[in-house]
Structure formats: structure tokens, C-alpha cells
N, CA, C and O atoms as a Maestro MAE file, in Angstrom:
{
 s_m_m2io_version
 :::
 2.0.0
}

f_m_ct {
 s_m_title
 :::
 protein
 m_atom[328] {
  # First column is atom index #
  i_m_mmod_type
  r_m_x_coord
  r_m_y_coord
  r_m_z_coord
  i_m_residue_number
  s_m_chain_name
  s_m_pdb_residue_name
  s_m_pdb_atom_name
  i_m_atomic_number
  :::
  1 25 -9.963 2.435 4.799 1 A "UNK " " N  " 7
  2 3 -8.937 1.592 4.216 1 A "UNK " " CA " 6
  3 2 -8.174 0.885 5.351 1 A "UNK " " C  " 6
  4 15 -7.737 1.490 6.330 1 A "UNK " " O  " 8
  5 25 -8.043 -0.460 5.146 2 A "UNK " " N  " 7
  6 3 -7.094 -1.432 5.927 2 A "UNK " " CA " 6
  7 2 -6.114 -0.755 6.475 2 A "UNK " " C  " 6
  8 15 -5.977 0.311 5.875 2 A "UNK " " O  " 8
  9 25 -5.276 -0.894 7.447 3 A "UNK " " N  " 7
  10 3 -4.029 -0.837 7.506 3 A "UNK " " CA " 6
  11 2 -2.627 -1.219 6.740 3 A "UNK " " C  " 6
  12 15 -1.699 -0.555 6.278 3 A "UNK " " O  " 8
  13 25 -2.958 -2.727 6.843 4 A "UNK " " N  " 7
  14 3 -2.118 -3.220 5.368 4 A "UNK " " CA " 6
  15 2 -2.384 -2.972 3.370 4 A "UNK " " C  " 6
  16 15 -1.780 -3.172 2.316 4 A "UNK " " O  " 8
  17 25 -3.924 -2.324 3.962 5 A "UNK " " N  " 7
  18 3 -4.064 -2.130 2.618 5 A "UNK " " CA " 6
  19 2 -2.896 -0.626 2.384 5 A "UNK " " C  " 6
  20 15 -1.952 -0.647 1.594 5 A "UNK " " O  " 8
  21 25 -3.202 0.387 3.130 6 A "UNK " " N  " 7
  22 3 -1.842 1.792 3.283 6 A "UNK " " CA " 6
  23 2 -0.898 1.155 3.304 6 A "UNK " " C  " 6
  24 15 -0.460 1.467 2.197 6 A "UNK " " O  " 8
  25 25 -0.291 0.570 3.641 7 A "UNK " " N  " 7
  26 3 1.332 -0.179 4.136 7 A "UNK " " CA " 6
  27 2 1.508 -0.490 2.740 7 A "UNK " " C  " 6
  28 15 2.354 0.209 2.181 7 A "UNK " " O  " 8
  29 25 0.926 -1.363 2.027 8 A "UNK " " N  " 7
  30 3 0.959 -1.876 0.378 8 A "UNK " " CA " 6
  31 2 1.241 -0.396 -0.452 8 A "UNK " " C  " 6
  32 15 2.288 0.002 -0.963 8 A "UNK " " O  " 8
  33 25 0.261 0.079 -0.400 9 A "UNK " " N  " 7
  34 3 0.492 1.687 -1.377 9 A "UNK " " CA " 6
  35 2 1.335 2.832 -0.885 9 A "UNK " " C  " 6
  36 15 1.414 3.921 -1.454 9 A "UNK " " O  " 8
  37 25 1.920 2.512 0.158 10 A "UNK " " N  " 7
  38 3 2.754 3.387 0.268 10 A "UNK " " CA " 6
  39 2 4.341 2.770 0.635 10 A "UNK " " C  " 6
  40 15 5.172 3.378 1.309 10 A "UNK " " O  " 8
  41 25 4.545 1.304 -0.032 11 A "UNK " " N  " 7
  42 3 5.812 0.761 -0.134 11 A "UNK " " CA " 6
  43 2 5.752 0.405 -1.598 11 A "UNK " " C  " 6
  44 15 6.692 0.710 -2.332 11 A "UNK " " O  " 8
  45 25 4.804 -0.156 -2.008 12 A "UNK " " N  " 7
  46 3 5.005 -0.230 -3.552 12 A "UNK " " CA " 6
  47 2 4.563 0.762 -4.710 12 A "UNK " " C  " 6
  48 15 5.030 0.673 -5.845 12 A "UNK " " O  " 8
  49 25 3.285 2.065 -4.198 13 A "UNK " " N  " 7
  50 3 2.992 2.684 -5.428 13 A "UNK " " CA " 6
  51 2 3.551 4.159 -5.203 13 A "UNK " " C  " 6
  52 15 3.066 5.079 -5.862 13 A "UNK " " O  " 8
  53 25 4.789 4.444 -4.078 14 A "UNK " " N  " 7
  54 3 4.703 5.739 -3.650 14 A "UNK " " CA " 6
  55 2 4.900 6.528 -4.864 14 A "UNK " " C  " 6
  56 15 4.219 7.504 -5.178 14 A "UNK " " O  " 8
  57 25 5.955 6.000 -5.578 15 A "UNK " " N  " 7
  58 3 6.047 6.513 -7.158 15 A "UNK " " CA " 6
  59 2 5.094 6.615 -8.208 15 A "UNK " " C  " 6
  60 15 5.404 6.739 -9.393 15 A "UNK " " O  " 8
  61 25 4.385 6.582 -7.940 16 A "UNK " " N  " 7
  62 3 2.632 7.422 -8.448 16 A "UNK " " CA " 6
  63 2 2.920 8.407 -8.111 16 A "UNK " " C  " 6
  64 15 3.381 8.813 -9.178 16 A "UNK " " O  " 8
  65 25 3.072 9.395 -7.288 17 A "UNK " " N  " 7
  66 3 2.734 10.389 -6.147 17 A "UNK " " CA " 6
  67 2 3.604 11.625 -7.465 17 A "UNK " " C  " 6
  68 15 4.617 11.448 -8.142 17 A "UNK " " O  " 8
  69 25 2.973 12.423 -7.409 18 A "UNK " " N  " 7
  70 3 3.888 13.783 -7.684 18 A "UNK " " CA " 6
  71 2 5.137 14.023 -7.355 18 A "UNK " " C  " 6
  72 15 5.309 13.932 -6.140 18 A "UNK " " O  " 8
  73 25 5.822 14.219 -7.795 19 A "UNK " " N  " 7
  74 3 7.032 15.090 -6.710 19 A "UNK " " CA " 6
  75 2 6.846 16.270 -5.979 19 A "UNK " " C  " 6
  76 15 7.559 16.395 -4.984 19 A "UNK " " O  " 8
  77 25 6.056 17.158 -6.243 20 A "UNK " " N  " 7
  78 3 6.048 18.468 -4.937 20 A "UNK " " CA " 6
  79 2 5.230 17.521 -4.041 20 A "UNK " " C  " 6
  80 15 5.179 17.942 -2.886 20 A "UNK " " O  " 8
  81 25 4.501 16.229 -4.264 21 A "UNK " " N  " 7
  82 3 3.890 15.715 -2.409 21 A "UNK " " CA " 6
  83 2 4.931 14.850 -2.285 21 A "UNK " " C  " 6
  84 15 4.833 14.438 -1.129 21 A "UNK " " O  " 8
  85 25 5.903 14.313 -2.814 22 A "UNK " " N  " 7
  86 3 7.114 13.428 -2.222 22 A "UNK " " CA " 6
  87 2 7.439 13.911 -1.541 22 A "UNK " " C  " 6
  88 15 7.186 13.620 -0.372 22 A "UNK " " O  " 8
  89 25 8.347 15.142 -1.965 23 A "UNK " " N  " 7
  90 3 9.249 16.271 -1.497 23 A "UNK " " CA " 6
  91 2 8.709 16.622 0.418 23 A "UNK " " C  " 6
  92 15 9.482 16.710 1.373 23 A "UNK " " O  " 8
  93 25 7.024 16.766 0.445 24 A "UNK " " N  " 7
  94 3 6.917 17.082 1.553 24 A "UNK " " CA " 6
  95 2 6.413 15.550 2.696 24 A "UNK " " C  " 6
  96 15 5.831 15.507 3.780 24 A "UNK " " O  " 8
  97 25 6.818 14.782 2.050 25 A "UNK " " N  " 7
  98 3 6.735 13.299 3.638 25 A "UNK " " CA " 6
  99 2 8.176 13.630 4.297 25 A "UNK " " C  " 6
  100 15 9.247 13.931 3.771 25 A "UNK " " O  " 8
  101 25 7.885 13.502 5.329 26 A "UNK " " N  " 7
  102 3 8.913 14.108 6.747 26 A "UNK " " CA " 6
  103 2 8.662 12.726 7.644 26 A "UNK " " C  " 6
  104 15 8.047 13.131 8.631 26 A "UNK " " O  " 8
  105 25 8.798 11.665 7.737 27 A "UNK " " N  " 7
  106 3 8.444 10.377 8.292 27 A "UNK " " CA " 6
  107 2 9.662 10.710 9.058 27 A "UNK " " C  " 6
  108 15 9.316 11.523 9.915 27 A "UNK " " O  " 8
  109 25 10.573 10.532 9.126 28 A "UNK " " N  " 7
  110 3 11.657 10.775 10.162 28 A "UNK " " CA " 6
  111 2 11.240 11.596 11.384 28 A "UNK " " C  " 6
  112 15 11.219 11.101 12.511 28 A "UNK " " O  " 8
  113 25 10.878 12.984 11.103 29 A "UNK " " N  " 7
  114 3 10.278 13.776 11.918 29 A "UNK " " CA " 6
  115 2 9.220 13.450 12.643 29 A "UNK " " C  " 6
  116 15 9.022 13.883 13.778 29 A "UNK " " O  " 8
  117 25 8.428 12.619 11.996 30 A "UNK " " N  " 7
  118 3 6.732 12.362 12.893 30 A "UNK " " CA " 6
  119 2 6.985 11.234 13.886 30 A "UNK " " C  " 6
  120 15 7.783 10.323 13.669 30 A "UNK " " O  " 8
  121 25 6.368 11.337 14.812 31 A "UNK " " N  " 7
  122 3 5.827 10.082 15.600 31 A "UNK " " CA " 6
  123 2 5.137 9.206 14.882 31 A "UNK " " C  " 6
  124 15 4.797 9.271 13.700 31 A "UNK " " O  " 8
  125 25 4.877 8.041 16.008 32 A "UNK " " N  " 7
  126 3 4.209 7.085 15.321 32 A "UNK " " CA " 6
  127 2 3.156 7.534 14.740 32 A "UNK " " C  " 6
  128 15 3.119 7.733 13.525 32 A "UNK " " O  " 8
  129 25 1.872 7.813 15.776 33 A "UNK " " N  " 7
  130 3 0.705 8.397 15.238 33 A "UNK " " CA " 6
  131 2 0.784 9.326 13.939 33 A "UNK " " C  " 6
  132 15 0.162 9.062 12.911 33 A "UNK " " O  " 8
  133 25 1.368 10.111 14.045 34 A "UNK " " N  " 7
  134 3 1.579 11.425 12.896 34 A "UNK " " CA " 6
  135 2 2.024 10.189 11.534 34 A "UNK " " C  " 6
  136 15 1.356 10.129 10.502 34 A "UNK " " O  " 8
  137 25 2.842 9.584 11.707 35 A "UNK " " N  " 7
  138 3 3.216 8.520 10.606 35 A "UNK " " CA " 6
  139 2 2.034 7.771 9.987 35 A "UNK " " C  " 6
  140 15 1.732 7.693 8.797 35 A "UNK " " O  " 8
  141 25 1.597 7.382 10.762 36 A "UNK " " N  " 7
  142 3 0.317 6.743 10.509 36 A "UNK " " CA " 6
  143 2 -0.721 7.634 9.427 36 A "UNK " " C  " 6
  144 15 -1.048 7.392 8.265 36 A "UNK " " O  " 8
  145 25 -1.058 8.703 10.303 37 A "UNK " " N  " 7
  146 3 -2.021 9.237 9.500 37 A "UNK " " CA " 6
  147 2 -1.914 9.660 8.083 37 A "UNK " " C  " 6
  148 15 -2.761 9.516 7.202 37 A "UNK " " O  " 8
  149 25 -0.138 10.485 7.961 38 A "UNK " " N  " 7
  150 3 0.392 10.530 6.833 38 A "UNK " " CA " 6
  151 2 0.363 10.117 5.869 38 A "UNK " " C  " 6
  152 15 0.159 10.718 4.814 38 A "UNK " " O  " 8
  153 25 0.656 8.467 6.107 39 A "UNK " " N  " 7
  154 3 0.261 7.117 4.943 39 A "UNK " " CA " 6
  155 2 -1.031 7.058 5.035 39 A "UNK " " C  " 6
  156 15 -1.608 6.154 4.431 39 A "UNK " " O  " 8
  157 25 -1.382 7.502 5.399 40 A "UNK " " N  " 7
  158 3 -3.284 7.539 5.383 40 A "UNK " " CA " 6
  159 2 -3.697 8.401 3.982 40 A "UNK " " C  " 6
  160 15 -4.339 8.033 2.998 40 A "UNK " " O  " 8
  161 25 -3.120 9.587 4.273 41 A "UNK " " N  " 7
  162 3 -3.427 10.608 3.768 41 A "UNK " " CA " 6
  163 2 -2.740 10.269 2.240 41 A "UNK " " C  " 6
  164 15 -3.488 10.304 1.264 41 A "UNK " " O  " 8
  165 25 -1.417 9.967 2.076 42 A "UNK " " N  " 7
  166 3 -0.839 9.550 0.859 42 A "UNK " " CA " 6
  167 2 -1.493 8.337 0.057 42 A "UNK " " C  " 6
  168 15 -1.889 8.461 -1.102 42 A "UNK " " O  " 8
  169 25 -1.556 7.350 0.665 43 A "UNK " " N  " 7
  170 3 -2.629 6.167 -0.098 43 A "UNK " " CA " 6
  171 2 -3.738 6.914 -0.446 43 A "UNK " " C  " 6
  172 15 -3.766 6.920 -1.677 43 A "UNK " " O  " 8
  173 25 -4.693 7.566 0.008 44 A "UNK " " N  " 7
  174 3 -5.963 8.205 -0.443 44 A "UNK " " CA " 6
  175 2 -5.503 9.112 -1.715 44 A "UNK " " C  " 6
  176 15 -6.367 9.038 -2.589 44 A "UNK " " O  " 8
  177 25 -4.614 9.789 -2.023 45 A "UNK " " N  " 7
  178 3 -3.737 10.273 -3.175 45 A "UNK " " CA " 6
  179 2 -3.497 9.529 -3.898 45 A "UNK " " C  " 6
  180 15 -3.594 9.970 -5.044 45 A "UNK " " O  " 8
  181 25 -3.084 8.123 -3.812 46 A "UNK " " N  " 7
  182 3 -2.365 7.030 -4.901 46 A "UNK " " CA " 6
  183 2 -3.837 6.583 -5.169 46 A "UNK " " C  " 6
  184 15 -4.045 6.419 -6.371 46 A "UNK " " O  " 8
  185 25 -4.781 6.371 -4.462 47 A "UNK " " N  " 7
  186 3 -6.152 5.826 -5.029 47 A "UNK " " CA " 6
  187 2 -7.107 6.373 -5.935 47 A "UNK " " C  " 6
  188 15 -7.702 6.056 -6.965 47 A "UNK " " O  " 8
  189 25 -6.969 7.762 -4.763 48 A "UNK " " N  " 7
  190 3 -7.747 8.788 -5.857 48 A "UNK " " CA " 6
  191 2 -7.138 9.357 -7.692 48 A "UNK " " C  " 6
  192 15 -7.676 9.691 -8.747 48 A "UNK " " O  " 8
  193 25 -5.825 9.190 -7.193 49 A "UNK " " N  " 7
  194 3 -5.511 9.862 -8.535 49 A "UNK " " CA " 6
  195 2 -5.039 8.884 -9.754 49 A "UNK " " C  " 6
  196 15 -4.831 9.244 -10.913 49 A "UNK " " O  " 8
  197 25 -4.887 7.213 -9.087 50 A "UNK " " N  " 7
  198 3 -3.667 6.122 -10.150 50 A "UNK " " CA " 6
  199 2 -4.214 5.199 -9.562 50 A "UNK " " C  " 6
  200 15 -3.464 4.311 -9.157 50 A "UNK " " O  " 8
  201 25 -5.895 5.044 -9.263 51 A "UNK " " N  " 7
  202 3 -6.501 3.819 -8.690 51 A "UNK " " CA " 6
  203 2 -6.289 3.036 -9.706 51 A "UNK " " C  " 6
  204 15 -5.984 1.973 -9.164 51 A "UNK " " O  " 8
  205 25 -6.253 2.878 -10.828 52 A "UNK " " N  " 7
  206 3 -6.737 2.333 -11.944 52 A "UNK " " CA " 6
  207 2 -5.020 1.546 -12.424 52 A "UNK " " C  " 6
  208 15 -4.822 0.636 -13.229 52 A "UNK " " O  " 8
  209 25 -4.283 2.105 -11.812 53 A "UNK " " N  " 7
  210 3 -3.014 1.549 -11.840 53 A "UNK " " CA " 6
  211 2 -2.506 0.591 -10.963 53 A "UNK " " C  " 6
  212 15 -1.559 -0.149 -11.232 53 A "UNK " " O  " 8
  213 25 -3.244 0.603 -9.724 54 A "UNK " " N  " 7
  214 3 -3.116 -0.410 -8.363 54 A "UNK " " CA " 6
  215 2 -3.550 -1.744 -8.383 54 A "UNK " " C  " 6
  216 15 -4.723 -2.086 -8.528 54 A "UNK " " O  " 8
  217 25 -2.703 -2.406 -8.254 55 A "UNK " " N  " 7
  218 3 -2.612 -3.780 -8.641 55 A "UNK " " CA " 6
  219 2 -3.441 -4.429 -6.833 55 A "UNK " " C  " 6
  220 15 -2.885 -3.822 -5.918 55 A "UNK " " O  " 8
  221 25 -4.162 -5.093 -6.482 56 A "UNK " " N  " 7
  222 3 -4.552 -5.725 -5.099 56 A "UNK " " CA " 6
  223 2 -4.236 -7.142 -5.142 56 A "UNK " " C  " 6
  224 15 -5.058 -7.884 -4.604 56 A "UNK " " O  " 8
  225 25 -3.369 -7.584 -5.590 57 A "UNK " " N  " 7
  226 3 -3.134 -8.973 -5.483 57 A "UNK " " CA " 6
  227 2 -3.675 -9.520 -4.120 57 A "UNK " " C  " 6
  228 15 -3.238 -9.550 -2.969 57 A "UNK " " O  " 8
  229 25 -4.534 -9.837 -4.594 58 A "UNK " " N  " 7
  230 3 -5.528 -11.226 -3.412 58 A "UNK " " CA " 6
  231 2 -5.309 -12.273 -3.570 58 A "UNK " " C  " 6
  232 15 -5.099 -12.593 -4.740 58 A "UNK " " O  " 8
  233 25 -5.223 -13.588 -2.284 59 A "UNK " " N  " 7
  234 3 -5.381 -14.923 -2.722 59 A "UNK " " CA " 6
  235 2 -6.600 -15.154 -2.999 59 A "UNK " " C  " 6
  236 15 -7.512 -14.597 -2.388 59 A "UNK " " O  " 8
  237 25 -6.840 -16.211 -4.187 60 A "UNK " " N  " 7
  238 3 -7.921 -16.558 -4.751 60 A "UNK " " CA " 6
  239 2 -8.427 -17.828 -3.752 60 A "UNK " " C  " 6
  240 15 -9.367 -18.574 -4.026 60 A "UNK " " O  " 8
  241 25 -7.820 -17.885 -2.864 61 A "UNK " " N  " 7
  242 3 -8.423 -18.766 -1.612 61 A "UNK " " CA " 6
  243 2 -9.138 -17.790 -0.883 61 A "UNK " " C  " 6
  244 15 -10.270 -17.406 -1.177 61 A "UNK " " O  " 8
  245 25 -8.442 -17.380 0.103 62 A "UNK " " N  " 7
  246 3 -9.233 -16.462 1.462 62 A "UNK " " CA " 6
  247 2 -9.344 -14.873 1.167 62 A "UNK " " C  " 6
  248 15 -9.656 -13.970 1.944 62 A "UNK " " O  " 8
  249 25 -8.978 -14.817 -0.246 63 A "UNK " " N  " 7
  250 3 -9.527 -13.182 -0.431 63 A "UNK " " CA " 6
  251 2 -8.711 -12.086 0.490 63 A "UNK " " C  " 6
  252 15 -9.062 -10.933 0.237 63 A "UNK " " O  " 8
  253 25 -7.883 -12.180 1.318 64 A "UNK " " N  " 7
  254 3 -6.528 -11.358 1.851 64 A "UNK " " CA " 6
  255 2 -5.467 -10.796 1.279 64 A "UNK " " C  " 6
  256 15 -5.060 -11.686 0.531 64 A "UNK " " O  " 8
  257 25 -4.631 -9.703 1.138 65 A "UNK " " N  " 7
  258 3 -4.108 -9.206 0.724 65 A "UNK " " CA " 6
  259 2 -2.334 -10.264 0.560 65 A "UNK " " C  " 6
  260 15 -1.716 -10.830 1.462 65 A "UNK " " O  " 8
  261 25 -2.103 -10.197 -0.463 66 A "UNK " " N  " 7
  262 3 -0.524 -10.922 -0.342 66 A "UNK " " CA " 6
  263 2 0.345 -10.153 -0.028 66 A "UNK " " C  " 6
  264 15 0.181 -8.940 0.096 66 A "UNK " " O  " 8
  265 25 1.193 -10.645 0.111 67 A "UNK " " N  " 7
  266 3 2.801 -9.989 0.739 67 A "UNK " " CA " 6
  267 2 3.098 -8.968 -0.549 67 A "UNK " " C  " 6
  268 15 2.927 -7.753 -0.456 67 A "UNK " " O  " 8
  269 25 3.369 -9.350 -1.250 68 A "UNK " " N  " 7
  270 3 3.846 -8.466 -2.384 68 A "UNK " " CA " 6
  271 2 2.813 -8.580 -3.982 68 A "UNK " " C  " 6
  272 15 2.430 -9.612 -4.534 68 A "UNK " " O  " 8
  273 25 2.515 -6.768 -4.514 69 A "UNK " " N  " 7
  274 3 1.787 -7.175 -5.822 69 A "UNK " " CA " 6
  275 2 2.322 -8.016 -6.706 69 A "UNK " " C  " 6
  276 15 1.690 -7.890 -7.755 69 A "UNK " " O  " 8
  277 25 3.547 -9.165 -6.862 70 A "UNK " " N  " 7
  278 3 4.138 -10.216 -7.120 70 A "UNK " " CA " 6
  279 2 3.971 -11.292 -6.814 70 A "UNK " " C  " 6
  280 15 4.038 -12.159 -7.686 70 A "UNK " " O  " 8
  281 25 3.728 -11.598 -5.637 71 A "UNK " " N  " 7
  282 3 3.357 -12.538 -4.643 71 A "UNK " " CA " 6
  283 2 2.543 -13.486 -5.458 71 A "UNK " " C  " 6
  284 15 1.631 -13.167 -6.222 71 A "UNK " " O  " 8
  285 25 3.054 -14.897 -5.162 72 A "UNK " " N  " 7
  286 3 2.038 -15.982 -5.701 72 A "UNK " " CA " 6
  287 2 2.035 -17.116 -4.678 72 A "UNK " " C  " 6
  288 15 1.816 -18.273 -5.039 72 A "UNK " " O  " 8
  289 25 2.332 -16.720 -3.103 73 A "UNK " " N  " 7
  290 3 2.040 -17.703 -2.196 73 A "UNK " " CA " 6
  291 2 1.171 -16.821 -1.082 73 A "UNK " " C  " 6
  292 15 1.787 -15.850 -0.641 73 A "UNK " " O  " 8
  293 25 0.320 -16.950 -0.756 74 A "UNK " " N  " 7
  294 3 -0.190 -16.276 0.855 74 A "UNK " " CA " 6
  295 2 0.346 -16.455 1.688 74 A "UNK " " C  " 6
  296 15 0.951 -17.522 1.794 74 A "UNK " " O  " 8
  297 25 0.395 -15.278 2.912 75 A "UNK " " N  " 7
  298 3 1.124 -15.387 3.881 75 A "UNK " " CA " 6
  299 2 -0.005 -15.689 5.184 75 A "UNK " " C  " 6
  300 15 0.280 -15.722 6.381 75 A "UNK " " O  " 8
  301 25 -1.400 -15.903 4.543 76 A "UNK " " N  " 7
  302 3 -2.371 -16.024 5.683 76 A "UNK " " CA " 6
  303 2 -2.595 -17.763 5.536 76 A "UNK " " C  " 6
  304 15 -2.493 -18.502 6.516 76 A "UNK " " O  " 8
  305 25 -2.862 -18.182 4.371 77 A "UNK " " N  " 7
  306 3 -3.414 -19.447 4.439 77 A "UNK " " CA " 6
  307 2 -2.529 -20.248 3.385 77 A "UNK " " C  " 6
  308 15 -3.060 -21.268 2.946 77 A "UNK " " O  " 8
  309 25 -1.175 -19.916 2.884 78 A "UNK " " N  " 7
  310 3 -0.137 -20.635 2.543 78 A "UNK " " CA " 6
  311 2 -0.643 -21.003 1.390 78 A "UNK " " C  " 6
  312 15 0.038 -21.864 0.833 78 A "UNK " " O  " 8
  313 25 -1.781 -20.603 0.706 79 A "UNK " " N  " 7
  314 3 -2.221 -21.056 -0.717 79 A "UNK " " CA " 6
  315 2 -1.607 -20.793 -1.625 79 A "UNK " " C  " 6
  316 15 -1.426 -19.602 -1.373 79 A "UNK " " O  " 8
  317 25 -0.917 -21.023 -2.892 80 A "UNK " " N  " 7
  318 3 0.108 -20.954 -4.037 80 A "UNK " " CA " 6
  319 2 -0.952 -21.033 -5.311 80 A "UNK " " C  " 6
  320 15 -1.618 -22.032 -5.581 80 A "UNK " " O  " 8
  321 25 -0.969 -20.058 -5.877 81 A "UNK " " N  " 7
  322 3 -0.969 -19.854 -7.295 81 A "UNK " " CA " 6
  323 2 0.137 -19.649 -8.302 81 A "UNK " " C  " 6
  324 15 0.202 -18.510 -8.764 81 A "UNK " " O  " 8
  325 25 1.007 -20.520 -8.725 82 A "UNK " " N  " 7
  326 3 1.465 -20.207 -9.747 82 A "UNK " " CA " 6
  327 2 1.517 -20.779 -10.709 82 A "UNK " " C  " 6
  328 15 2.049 -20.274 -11.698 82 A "UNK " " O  " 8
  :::
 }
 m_bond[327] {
  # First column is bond index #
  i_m_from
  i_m_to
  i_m_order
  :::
  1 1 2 1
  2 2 3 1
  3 3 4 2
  4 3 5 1
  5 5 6 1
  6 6 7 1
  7 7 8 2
  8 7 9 1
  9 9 10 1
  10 10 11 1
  11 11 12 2
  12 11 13 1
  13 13 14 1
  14 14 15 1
  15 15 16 2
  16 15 17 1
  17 17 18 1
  18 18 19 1
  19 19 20 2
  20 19 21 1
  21 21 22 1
  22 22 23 1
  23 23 24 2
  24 23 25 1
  25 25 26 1
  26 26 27 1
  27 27 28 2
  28 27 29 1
  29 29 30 1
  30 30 31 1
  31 31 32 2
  32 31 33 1
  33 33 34 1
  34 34 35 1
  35 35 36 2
  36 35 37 1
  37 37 38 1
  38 38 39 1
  39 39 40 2
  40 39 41 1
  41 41 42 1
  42 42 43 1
  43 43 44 2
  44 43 45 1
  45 45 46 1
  46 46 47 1
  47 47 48 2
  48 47 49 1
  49 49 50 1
  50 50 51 1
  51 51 52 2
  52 51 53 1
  53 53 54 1
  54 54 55 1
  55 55 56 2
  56 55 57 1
  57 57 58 1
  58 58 59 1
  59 59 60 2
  60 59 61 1
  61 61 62 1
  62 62 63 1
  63 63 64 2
  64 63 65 1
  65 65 66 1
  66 66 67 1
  67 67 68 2
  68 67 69 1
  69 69 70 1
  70 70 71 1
  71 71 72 2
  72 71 73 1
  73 73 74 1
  74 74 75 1
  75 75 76 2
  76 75 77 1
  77 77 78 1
  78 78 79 1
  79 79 80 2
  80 79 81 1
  81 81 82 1
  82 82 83 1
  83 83 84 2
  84 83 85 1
  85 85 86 1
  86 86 87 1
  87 87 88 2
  88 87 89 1
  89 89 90 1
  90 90 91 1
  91 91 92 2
  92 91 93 1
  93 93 94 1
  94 94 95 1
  95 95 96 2
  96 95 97 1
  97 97 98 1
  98 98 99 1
  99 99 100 2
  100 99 101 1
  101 101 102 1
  102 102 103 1
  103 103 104 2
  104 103 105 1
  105 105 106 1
  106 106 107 1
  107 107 108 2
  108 107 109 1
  109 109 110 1
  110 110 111 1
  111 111 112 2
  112 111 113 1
  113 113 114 1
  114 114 115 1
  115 115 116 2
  116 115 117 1
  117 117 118 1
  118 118 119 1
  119 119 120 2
  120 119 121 1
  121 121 122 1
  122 122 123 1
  123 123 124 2
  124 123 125 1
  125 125 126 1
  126 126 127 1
  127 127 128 2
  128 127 129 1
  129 129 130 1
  130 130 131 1
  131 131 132 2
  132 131 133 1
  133 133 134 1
  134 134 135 1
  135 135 136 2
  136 135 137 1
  137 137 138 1
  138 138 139 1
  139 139 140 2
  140 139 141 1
  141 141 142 1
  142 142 143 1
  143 143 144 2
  144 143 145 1
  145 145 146 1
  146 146 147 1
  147 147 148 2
  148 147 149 1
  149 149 150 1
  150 150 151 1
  151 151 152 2
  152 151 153 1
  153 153 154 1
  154 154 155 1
  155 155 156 2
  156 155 157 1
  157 157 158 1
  158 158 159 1
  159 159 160 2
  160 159 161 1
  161 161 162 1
  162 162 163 1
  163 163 164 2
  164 163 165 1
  165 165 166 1
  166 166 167 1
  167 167 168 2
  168 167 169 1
  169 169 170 1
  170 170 171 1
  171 171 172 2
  172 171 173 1
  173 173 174 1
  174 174 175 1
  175 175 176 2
  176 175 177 1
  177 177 178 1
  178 178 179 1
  179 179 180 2
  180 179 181 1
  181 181 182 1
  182 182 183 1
  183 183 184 2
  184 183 185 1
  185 185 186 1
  186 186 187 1
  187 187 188 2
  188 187 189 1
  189 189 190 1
  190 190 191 1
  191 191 192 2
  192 191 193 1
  193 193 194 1
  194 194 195 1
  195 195 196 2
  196 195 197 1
  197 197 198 1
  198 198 199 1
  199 199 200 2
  200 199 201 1
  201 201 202 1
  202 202 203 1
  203 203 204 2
  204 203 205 1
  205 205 206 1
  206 206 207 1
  207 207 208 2
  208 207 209 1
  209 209 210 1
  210 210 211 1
  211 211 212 2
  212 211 213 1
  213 213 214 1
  214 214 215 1
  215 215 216 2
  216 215 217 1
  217 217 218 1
  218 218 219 1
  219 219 220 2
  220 219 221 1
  221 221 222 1
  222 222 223 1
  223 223 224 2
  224 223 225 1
  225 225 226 1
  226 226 227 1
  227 227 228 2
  228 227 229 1
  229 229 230 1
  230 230 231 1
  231 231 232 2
  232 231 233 1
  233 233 234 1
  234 234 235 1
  235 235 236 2
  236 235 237 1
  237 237 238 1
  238 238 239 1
  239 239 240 2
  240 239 241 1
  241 241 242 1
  242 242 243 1
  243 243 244 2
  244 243 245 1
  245 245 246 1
  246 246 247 1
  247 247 248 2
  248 247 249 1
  249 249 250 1
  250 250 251 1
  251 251 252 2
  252 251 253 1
  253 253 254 1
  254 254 255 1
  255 255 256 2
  256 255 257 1
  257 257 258 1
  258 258 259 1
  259 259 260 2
  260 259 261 1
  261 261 262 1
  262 262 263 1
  263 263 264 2
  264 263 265 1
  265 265 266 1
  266 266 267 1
  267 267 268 2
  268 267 269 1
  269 269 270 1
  270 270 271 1
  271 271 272 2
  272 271 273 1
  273 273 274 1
  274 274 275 1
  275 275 276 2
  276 275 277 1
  277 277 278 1
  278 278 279 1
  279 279 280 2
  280 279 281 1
  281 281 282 1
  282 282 283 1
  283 283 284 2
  284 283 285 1
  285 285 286 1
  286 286 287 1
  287 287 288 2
  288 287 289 1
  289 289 290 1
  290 290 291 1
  291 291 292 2
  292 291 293 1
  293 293 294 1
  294 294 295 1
  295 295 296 2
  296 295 297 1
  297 297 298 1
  298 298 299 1
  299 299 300 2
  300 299 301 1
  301 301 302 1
  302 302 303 1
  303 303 304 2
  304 303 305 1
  305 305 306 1
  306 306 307 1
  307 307 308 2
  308 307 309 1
  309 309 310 1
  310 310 311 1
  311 311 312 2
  312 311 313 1
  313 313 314 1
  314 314 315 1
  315 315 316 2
  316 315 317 1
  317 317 318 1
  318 318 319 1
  319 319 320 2
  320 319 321 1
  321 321 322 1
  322 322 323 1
  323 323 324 2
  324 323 325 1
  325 325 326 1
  326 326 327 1
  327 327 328 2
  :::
 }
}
């Protein structure tokens, strides 16, 4: 999985997630690396368990991920769908 594809599911779907695995993200505590992998590990949770709920808003131009599952302008090639 992308990088920005984790960054997306773990700012917009963290609320999928259970509460006893909320309860244990410690992001304050980790380093970068350790952070990293974390959201690694949590997106693979939001996919595996509420894939079917995950919205991938792509531009229908260059096929890249948008800024927000809202998003109706790209931030790669400035294309506008709305």
C-alpha cells in the first residue's frame, strides 16, 4: 500500500477501527519510523475489516489519489470534476 494511500485511511477512516485498537495507538510516544509502520499496520485493519466502506476518490484524469474522499479538484494535475 502507497504511502498516501495509509495517510488517507488513517485521517479519514480511523473511526472504522474498534475501540480496544484505538485505545492502543501511542503516536506521541513512537518515532518517526515506529509511526510509520503503525499506520501501516492500522490501514491494513480499516481494509481488511470496512474495505467495502472505503471510499478512493481518484481523478478521473490521471488516476491519483485526491486530497480529500470529498475532493472534486486534483492536487496532481488540477483536473475538476464537479
Amino acid at each position: 500500500m502507497k504511502k498516501e494511500e495509509i495517510d488517507c485511511l488513517v485521517k479519514y477512516y480511523l473511526h472504522l477501527l474498534p475501540i480496544n485498537i484505538k485505545h492502543t495507538i501511542k503516536y506521541p510516544y513512537l518515532n518517526e519510523e515506529e509511526r510509520e509502520i503503525e499506520k501501516a499496520k492500522l490501514s491494513e485493519i480499516i481494509v481488511k475489516n470496512h474495505g467495502n466502506e472505503v471510499f478512493w476518490n481518484l481523478c478521473p484524469m490521471c488516476r491519483k489519489l485526491a486530497r480529500t474522499p470529498l475532493a472534486k479538484q486534483c492536487k496532481f494535475c488540477n483536473h475538476t470534476w464537479h
